[in-house]
ROFI-518498 format. One record per residue (C-alpha): residue in three letters; y, x, z. Coordinates in pm, 1 decimal. Layout:
<atoms>
{'ALA', {Y, X, Z}}
...
</atoms>
This chain:
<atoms>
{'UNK', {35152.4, 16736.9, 14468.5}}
{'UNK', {35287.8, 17000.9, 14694.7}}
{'UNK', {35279.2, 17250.3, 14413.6}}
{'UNK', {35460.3, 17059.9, 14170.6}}
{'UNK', {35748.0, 16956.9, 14423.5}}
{'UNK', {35782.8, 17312.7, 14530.9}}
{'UNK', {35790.5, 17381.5, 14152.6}}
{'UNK', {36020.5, 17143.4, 14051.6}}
{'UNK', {36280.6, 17218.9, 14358.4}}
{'UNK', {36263.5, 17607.8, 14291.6}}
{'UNK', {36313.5, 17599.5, 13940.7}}
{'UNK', {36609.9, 17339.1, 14003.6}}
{'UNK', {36726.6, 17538.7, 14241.1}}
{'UNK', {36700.6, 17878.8, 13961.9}}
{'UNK', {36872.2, 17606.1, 13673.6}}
{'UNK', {37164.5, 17621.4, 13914.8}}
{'UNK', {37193.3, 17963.6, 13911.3}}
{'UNK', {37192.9, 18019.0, 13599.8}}
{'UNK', {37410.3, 17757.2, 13499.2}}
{'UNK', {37694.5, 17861.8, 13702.5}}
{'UNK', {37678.6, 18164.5, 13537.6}}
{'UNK', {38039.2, 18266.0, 13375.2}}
{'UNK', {38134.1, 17869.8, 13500.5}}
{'UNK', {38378.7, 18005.2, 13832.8}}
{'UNK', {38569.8, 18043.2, 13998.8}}
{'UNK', {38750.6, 17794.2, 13684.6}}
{'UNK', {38460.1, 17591.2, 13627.3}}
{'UNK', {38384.7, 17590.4, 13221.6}}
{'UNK', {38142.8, 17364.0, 13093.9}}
{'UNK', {38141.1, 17545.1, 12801.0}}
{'UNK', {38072.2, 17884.2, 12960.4}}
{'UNK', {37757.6, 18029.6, 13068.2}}
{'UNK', {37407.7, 18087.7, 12902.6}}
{'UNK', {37357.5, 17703.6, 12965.1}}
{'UNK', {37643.0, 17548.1, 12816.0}}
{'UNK', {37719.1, 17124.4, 12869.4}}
{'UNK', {37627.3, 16907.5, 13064.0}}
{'UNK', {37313.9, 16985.6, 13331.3}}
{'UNK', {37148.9, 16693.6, 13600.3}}
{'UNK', {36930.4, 16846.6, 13851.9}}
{'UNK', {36691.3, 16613.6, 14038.0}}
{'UNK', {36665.2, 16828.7, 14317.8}}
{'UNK', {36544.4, 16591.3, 14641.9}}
{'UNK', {36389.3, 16337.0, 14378.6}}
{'UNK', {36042.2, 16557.9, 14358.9}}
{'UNK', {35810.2, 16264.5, 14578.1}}
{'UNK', {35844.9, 15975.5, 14316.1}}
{'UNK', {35728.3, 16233.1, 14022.2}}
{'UNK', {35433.2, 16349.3, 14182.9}}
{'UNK', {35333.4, 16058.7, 14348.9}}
{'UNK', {35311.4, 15861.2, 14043.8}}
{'UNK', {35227.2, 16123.1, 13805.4}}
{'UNK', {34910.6, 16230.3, 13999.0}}
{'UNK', {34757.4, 15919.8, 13834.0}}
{'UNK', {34822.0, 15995.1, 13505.8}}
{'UNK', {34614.4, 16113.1, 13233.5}}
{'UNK', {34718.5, 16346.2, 12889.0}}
{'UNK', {34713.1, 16017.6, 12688.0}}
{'UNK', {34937.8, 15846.5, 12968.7}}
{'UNK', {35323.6, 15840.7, 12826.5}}
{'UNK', {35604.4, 15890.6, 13082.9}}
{'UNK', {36005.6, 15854.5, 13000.5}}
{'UNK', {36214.3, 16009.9, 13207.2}}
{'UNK', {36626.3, 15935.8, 13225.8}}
{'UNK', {36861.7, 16262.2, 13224.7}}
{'UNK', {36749.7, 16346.6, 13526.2}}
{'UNK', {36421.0, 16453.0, 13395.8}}
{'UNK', {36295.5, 16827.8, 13522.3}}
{'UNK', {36072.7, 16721.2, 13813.6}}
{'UNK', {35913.0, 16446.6, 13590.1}}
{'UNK', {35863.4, 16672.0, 13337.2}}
{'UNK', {35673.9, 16921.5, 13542.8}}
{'UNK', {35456.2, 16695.6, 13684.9}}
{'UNK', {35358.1, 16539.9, 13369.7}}
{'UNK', {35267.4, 16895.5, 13277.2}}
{'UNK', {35516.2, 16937.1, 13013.2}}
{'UNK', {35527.3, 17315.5, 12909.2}}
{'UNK', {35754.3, 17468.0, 13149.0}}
{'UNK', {35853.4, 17809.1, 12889.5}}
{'UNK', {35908.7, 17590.2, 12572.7}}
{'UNK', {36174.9, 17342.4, 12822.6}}
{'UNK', {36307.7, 17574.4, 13002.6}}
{'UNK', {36411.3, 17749.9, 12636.8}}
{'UNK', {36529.6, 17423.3, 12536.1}}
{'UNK', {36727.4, 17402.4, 12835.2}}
{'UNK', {36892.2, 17727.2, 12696.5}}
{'UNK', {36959.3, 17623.4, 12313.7}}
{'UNK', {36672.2, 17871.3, 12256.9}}
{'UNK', {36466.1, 17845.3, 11888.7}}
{'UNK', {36151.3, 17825.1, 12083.4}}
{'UNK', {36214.5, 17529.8, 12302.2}}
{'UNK', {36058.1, 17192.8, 12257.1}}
{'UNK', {36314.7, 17100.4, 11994.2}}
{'UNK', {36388.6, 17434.6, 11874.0}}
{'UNK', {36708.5, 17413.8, 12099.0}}
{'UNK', {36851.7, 17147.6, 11950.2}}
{'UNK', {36804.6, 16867.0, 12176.2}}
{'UNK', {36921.4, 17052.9, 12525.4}}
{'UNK', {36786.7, 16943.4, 12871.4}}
{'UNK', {36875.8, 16545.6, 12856.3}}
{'UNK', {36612.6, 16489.2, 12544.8}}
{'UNK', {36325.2, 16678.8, 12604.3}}
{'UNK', {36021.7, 16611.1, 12435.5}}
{'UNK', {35669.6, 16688.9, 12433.3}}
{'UNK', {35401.7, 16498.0, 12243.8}}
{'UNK', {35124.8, 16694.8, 12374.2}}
{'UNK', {35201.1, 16563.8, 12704.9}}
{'UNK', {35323.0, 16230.1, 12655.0}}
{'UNK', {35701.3, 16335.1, 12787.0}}
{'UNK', {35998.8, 16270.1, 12634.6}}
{'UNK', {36378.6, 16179.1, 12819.4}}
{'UNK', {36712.5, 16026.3, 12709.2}}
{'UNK', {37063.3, 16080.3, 12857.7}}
{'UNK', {37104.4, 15683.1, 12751.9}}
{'UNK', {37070.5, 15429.6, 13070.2}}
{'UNK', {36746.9, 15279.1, 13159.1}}
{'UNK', {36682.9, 15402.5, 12696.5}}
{'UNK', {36336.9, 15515.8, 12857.9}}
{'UNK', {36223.0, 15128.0, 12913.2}}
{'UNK', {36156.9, 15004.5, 12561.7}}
{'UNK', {35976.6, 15330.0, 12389.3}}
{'UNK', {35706.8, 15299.5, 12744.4}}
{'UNK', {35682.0, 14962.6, 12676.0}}
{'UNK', {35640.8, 15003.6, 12306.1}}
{'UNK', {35339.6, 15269.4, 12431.5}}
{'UNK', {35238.7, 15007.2, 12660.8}}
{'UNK', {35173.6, 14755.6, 12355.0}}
{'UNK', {35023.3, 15039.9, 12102.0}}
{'UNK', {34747.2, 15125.4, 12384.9}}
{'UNK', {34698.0, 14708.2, 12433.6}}
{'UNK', {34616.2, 14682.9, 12019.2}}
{'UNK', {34427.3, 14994.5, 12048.6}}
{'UNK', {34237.3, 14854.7, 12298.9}}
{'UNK', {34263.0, 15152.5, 12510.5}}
{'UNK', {34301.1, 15226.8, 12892.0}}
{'UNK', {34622.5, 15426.9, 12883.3}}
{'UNK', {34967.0, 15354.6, 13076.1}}
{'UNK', {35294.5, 15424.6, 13016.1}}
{'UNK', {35538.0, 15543.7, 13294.7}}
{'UNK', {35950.3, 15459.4, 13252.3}}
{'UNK', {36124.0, 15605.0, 13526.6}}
{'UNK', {36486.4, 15537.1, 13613.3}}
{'UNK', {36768.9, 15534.4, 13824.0}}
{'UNK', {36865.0, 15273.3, 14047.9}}
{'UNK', {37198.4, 15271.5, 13883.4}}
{'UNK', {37001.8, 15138.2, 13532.3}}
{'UNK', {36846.1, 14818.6, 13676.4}}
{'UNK', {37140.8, 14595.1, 13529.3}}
{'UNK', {37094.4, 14752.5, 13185.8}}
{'UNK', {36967.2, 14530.8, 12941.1}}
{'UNK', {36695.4, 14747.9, 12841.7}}
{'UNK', {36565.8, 14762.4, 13126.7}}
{'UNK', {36515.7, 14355.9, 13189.1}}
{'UNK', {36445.8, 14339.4, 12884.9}}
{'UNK', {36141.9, 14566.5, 12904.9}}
{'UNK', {36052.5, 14367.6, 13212.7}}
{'UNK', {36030.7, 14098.1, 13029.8}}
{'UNK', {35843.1, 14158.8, 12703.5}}
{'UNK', {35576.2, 14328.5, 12966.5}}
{'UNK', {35548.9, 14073.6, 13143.0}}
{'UNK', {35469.5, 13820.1, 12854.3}}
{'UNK', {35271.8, 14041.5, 12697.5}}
{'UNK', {35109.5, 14184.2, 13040.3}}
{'UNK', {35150.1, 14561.6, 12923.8}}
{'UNK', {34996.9, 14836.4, 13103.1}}
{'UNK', {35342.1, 14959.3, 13218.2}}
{'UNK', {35481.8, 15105.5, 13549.7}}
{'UNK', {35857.7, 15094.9, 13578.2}}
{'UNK', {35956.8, 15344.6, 13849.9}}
{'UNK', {36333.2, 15283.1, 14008.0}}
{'UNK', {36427.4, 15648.3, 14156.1}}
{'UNK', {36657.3, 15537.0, 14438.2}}
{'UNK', {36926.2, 15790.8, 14502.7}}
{'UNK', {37142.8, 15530.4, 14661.2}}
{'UNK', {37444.0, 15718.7, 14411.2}}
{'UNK', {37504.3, 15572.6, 14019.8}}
{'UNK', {37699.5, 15857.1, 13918.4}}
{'UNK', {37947.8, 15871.9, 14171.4}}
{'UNK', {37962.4, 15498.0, 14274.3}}
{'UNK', {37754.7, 15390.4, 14592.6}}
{'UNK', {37467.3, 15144.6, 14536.9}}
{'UNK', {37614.2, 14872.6, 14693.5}}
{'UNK', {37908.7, 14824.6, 14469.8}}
{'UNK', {37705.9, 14855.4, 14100.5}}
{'UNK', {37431.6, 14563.5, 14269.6}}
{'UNK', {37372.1, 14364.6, 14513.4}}
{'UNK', {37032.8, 14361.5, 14528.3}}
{'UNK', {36941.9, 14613.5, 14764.0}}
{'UNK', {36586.4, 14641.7, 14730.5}}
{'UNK', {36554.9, 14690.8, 14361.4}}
{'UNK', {36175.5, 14609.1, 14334.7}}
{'UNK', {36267.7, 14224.2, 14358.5}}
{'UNK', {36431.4, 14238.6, 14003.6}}
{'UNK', {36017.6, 14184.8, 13925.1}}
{'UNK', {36035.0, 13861.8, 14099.6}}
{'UNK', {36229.8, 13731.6, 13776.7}}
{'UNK', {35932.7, 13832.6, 13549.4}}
{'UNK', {35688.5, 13736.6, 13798.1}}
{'UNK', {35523.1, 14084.3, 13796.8}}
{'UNK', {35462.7, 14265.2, 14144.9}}
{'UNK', {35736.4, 14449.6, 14296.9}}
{'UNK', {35699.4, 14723.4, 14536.5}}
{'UNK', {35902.9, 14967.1, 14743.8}}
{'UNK', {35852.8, 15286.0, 14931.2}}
{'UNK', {36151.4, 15298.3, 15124.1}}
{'UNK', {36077.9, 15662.4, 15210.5}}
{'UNK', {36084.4, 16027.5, 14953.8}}
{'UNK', {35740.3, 16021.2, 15120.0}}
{'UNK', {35483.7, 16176.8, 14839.1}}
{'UNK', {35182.3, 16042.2, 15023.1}}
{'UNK', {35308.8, 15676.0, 15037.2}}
{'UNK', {35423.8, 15734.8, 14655.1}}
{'UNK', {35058.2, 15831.6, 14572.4}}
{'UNK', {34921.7, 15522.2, 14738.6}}
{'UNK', {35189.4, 15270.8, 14591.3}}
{'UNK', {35110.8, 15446.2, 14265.0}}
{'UNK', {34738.4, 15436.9, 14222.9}}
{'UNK', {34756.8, 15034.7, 14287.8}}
{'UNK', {35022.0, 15001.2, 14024.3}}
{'UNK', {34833.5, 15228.4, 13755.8}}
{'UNK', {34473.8, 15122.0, 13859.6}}
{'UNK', {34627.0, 14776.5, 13777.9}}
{'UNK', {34786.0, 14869.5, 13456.3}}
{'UNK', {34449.3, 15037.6, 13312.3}}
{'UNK', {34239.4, 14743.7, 13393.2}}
{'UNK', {34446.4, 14542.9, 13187.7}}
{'UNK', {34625.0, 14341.8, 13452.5}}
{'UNK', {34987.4, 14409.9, 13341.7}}
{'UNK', {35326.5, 14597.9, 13429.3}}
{'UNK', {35437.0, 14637.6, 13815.9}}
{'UNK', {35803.6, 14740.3, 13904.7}}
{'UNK', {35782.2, 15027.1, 14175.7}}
{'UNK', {36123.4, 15130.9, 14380.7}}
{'UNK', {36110.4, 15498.8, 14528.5}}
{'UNK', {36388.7, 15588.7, 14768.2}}
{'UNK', {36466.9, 15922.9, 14705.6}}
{'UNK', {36738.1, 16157.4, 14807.0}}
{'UNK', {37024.7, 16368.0, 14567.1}}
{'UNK', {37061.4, 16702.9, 14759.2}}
{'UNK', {37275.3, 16798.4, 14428.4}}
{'UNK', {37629.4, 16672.6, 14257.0}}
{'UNK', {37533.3, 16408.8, 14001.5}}
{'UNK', {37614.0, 16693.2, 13767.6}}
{'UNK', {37613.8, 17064.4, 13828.2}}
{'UNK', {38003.0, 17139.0, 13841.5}}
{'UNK', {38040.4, 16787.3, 14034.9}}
{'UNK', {38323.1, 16854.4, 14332.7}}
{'UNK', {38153.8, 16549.5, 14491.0}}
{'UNK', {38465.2, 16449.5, 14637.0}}
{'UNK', {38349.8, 16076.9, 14658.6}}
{'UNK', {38076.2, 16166.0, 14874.4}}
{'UNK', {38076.6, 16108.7, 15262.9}}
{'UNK', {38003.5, 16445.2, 15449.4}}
{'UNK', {37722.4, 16233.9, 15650.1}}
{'UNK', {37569.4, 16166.5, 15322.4}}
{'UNK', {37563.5, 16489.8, 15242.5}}
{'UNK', {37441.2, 16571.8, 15524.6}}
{'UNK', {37178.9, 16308.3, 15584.0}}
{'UNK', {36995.3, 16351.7, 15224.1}}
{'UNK', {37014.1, 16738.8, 15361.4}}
{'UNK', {36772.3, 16681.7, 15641.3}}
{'UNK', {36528.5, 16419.1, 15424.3}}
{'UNK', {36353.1, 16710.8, 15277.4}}
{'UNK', {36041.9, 16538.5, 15107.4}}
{'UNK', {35867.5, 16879.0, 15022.5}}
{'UNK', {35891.3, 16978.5, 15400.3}}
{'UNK', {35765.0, 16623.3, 15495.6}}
{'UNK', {35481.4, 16676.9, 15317.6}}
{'UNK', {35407.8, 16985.0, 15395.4}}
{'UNK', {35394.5, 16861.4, 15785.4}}
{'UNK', {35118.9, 16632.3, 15682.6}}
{'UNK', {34946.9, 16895.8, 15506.5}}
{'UNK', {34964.0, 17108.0, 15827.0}}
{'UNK', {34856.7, 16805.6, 16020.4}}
{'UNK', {34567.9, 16820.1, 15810.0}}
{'UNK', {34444.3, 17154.6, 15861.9}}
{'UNK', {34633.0, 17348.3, 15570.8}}
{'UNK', {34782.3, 17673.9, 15721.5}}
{'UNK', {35128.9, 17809.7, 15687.7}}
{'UNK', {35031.7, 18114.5, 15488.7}}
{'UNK', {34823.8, 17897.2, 15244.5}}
{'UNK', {35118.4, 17671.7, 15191.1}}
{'UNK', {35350.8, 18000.3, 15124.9}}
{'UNK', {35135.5, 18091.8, 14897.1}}
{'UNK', {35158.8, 17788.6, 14715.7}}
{'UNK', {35586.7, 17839.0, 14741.1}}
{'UNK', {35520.9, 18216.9, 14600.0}}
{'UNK', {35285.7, 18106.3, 14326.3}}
{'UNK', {35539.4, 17829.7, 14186.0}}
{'UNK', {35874.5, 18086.8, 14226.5}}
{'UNK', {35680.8, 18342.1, 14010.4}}
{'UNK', {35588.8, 18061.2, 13739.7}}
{'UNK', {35949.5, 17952.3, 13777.7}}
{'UNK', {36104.2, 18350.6, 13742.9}}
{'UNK', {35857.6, 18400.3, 13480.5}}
{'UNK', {35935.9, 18052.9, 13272.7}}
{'UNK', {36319.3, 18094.9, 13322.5}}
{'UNK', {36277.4, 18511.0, 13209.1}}
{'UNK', {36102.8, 18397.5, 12881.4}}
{'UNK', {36335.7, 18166.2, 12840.8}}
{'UNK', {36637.2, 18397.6, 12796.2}}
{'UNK', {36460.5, 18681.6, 12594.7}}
{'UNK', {36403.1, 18354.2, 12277.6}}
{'UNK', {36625.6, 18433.9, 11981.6}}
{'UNK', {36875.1, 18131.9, 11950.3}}
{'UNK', {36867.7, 17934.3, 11656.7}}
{'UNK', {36994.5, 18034.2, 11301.0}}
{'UNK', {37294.0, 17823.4, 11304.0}}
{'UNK', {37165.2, 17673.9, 10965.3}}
{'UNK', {36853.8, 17541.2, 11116.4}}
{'UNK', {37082.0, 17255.7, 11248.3}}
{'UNK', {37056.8, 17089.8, 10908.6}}
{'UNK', {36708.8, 17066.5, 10936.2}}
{'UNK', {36493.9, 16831.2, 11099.7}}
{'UNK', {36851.5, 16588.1, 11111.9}}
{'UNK', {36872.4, 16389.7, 10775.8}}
{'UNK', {36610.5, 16202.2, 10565.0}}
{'UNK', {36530.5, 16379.8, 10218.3}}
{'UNK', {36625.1, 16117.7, 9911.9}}
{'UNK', {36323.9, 15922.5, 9767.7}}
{'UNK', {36190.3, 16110.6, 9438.6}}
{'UNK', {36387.4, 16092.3, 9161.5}}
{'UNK', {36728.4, 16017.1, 9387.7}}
{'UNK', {36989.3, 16236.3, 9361.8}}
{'UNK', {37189.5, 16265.8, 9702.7}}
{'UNK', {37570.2, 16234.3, 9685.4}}
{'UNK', {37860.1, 16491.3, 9763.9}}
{'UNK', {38024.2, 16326.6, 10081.0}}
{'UNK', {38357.8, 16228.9, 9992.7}}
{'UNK', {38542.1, 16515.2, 10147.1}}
{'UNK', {38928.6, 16311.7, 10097.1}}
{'UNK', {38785.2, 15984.0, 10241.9}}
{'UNK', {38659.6, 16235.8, 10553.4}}
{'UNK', {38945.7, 16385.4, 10564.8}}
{'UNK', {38966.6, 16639.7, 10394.1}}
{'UNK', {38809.6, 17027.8, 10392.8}}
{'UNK', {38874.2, 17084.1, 10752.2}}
</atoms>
C-alpha cells in the first residue's frame, strides 16, 4: 500500500508539472503538452489502496474523474495512461479518450467525468459475476459530492434487491467542486444513505490506509461470499484545486492548511516505522516509485500523437450489409463550415 500511495502522489505531483507547462503566467487550458481539463487526486491515495488491496484481476473498479490513484492501484498500465493522459496514439484509447475516461479491460479499470456514471456499469459487473456464478466484485468509487445523483441510489438499490457483490466507496474530500459538503447534503456521514437500502454502511472517518484495509476486507470478503453490496465512506483530504488551474479562491486558508498537515502517506509510513520498517527501506520504496513515475511520464511524451484521421475510427457504427450510409445534409447542418 505504501508503494502505490507514494506512486500515485509522485506521479500526481509530475501530472502537475507537466500540465502547467506553457499554461502561465495567463493560465491557457488549451496550452501545454496536456491540453483540457486535468483532476489530480493528490491526498485521496488511502481509500485506493485500502480497498484495492482486496481485489483480484477479475475484480472491476470505476473510478469518477478523479481517477489516477485508483487506477494505479488497480494496476492499470501506468505507460499506456499516462500516454493517454497526453493525447498520445499509444495510450489506452489511442489518445482519444484523455485522462477522465480511462480504460483498461485487462485490469478491470475504466472512469467517467459523469457524476456518480461509475455506479450502474459496477453494478451491472456485480450482476454478470452473480449469473456467472462467480466470486468476483465490483468496486464504484465516488465523490461525496455524487451521493444525491440518481445513479448512484439507484445502484444502491438494484444491489440491494438483487444482493450484488458490490462495494460503493464515497471518497470524502469534504469539497463538491468548489461548494463545501455541508451545503450540497445534509447528511454528514454519507455511509447512512445505505440505511435506505438496508445494506451495511460504514465509515473511516480518517485518510488512514490501515483502517481502509480493514473496513475493506469485511466489505469485499462479504461481497465474494455472496452476501451482497456494502456502502463504505472514506474521509480523505484534497491537497490540490478541484482542477489544476483552480485559483481556489473559495477555499478557507485553514482548510488549506489543515488537509496540508493530514498527509496519509506519512501516516502510514509512521506505522510502518512503528513496525520495524527503517527509514532507508521506506526511501527506497519513494525512489523506486519516482523512477517508475519519470520513466512512465518520459515514454509517455516520446508516443507519436494520433493521425488526425484516426478520430473517425473506432466512433461510428458501420451500416448493416447491403445499407448504404447517407451524405449528412450539409444545408440542414449548416452549411460547409
Amino acid at each position: 500500500m505504501f508503494e502505490e500511495m507514494a506512486t500515485a502522489r509522485y506521479y500526481e505531483e509530475r501530472l502537475q508539472e507537466e500540465y502547467l507547462e506553457g499554461k502561465q503566467p495567463a493560465f491557457d487550458i488549451s496550452a501545454g503538452p496536456i491540453p483540457g481539463e486535468l483532476h489530480l487526486a493528490a491526498g485521496q491515495e488511502a481509500a485506493a489502496a485500502g480497498v484495492c488491496r482486496h481485489l483480484r484481476d477479475d475484480d472491476t473498479v470505476t473510478a469518477p474523474h478523479r481517477p489516477h490513484h485508483v487506477a494505479i492501484a488497480k494496476g492499470v498500465d501506468l505507460k499506456r495512461m499516462t500516454a493517454e493522459i497526453f493525447g498520445r496514439e499509444s495510450g489506452l484509447s489511442s489518445g482519444k479518450g484523455g485522462h477522465m475516461h480511462l480504460f483498461d479491460p485487462d485490469a478491470g479499470f475504466a472512469c467517467s467525468g459523469i457524476i456518480a456514471q461509475g455506479c450502474p456499469p459496477a453494478v451491472g459487473a456485480g450482476l454478470a459475476a452473480k449469473k456467472r456464478n462467480e466470486d468476483s466484485v465490483a468496486v464504484a468509487f465516488l465523490g461525496e459530492g455524487a451521493i444525491s445523483q440518481g445513479a448512484f441510489l439507484e445502484s444502491l438499490n438494484l444491489a440491494a434487491v438483487q444482493q450484488l457483490p458490490v462495494v460503493f466507496v464515497i471518497e470524502d474530500n469534504d469539497w463538491a467542486i468548489s461548494m463545501p459538503k455541508e451545503r450540497v447534503t445534509d447528511v454528514a456521514d454519507g455511509s447512512r444513505r445505505a440505511g435506505g437500502f438496508d445494506m451495511p454502511g460504514v465509515r473511516v472517518d480518517y485518510d488512514d490506509a490501515t483502517a481502509v484495509y480493514d473496513a475493506a476486507k469485511e466489505a469485499v470478503g462479504r461481497a465474494r461470499a455472496g452476501n451482497g453490496p456494502t456502502l463504505l465512506e472514506v474521509q480523505v483530504h484534497r491537497r490540490m484545486g478541484h482542477f489544476m488551474g483552480d485559483p481556489e479562491s473559495y477555499r478557507p486558508d485553514e482548510d488549506v492548511a489543515a488537509a496540508e498537515q493530514r498527509d496519509s502517506i506519512e501516516r502510514l509510513a509512521d506505522d510502518l516505522r512503528s513496525e520495524g520498517v527503517e527509514d532507508d527501506e521506506l526511501e527506497a520504496i519513494r525512489e523506486e516509485a519516482r523512477e517508475r513515475v519519470d520513466e512512465a511520464i518520459e515514454w509517455a511524451k516520446e508516443q507519436p500523437e494520433p493521425d488526425p484521421d484516426a478520430a473517425y475510427e473506432d466512433v461510428f457504427v458501420n451500416p448493416p450489409s447491403g445499407v448504404t450510409a447517407q451524405e449528412p445534409d450539409h444545408e440542414l447542418a449548416g452549411g460547409d463550415d
